[in-house]
N, C-alpha and C positions, 0 to 999 in steps of 0.2 A: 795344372788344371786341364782339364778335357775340354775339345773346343769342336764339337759335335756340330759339322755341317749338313754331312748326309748318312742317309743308311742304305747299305746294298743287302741282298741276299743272296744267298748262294742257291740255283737253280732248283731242289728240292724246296727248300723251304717254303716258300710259297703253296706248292700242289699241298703240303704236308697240311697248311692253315684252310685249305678250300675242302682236301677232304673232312676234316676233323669239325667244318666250322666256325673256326677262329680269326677267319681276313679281318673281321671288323675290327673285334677286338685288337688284336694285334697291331693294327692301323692308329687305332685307338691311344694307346701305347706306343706306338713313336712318336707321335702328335705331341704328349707332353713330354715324350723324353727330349725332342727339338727344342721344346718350350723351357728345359728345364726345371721340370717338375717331378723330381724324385722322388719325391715324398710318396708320391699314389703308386709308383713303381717298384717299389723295396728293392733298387738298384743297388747292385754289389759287385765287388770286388772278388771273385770268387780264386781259390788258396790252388796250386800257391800262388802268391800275388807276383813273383816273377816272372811268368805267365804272360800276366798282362791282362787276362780273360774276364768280360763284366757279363753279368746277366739282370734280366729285369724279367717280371711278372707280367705275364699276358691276360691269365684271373690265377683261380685258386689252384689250380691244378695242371697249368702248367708255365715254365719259363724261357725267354730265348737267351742263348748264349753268342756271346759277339767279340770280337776283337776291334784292338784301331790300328788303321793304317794312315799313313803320312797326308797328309791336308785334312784333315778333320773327317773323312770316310770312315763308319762302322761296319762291319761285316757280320752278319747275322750267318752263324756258319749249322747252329742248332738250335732246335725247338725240341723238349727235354719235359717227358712227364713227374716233376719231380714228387709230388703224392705217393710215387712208389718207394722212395728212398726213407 
C-alpha cells in the first residue's frame, strides 16, 4: 500500500502550473491526494505498471505524472496535456 507523506516537484513544474493557471488547482489535488481521496482524482497506475509511474487529474484537460521514492516522498516529474492523446 502507498504511504504518501509528501510531494516534491521537480523545478519546471511549478512555472509550468503558474504560467498555464493551474497552482490552485493543482494544490487542490494534493490536498486530497494527502487525504486520501482518490476517488475525485482518477488516480492511476499508469502501464507499464513495472514502472512504478502514477498519475492523477488536476481538471479535465490535464494530468500530473509522479513517482515514489523511499519514505513516503512523491515526485511530481510531469504535468501532461492528456485531451491531446
Amino acid at each position: 500500500m502507498l504511504n504518501i507523506k509528501e510531494i516534491y516537484e521537480e523545478n519546471s513544474i511549478k512555472e509550468f502550473l503558474v504560467k498555464r493557471r493551474l497552482l490552485t488547482q493543482y494544490l487542490k489535488s494534493t490536498k486530497f491526494l494527502l487525504a486520501w481521496n482518490f476517488a475525485k482524482l482518477d488516480f492511476k497506475l499508469r502501464e507499464p505498471k513495472k514502472d512504478e509511474i502514477y498519475s492523477f487529474r488536476i481538471n479535465k484537460q490535464f494530468r500530473a505524472f509522479w513517482y515514489f521514492e523511499e519514505n513516503g516522498i512523491f515526485i511530481v516529474f510531469e504535468i501532461n496535456n492528456h485531451s491531446n492523446f
